[in-house]
N, C-alpha and C positions, 0 to 999 in steps of 0.2 A: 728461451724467451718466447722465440714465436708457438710452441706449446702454451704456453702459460696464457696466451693472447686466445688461442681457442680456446682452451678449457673457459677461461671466462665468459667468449661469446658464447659458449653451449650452455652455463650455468646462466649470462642472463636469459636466455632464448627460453628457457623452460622456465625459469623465474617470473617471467612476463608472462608465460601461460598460466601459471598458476593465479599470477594478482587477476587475470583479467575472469579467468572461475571464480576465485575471490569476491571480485566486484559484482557478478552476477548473485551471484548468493546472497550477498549482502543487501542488493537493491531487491531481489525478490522479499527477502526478511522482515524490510523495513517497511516497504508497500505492505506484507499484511499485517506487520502490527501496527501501519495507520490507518489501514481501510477495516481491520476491527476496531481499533479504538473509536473511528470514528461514528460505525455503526450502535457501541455498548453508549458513548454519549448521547446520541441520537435518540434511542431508546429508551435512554432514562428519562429524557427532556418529556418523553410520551407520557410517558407514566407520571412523571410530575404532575404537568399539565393536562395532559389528556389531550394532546395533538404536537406533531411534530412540531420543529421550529421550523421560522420559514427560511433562515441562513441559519454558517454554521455562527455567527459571530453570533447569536440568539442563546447560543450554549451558554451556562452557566456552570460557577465551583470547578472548573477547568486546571489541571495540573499545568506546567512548564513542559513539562514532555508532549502533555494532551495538546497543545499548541500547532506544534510540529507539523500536528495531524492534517492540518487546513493546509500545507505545503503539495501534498501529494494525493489529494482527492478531491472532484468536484462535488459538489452535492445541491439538489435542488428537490424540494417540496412539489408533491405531484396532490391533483386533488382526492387520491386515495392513498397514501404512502408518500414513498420519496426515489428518489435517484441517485445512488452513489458510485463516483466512477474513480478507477485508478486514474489520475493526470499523469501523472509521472514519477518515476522513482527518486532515488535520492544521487542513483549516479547517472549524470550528464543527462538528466532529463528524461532517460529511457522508462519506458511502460513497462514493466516486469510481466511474466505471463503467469498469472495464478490461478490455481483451478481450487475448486469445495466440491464436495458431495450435496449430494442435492438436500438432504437433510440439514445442512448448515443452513440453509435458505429460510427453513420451519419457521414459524414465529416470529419471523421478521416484519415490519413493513417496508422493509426495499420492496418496490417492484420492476424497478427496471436497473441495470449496471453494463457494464462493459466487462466484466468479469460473467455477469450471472449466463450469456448467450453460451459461455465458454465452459459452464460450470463443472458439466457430467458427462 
């Protein structure tokens, strides 16, 4: 019996290390598929109109998922471009650390981020 009581605590013990890699992965994951999505919206709104929006709630034709997106990035209209920052991930509020190549940055109008200091 008191076997069976170890082996348990050592399978949770690694169990819990794995959920807690898990959880980082998965909050890095979802930070960038809401800081691009919020960026390819952004973008398009440009190209619609021919100028950023001045919030994100300005977004139009928006999926359910596209939503989401407003949860885990700030964003603000600058008077050449805009500002998009990671707020927070999806687990317990944490910032995920995401890096790009500097070529992801091309043809954007972001010009300022909290990612972008971090980028290359």
């Amino acid at each position: 019996m008191k076997q069976l009581i170890i082996i348990g605590l050592f399978a949770l013990t690694f169990s819990s290390c794995d959920f807690i890699n898990f959880q980082e992965k998965a909050n890095a994951q979802f930070a960038d598929q809401h800081f691009k999505t919020a960026i390819a919206n952004i973008e398009l709104y440009n190209i619609r109109y021919g100028q950023f929006p001045t919030s994100l709630d300005n977004l139009d034709f928006l999926g359910e998922w596209d939503k989401l997106t407003f949860e885990s990035v700030s964003y603000e209209k600058l008077d050449t471009g805009y500002r998009l920052d990671i707020a927070n991930g999806i687990v317990n509020g944490t910032q995920p650390a995401l890096k790009y190549p500097k070529e992801f940055w091309q043809g954007l109008g972001i010009k300022q981020s909290n990612i972008l200091d971090k980028a290359y």
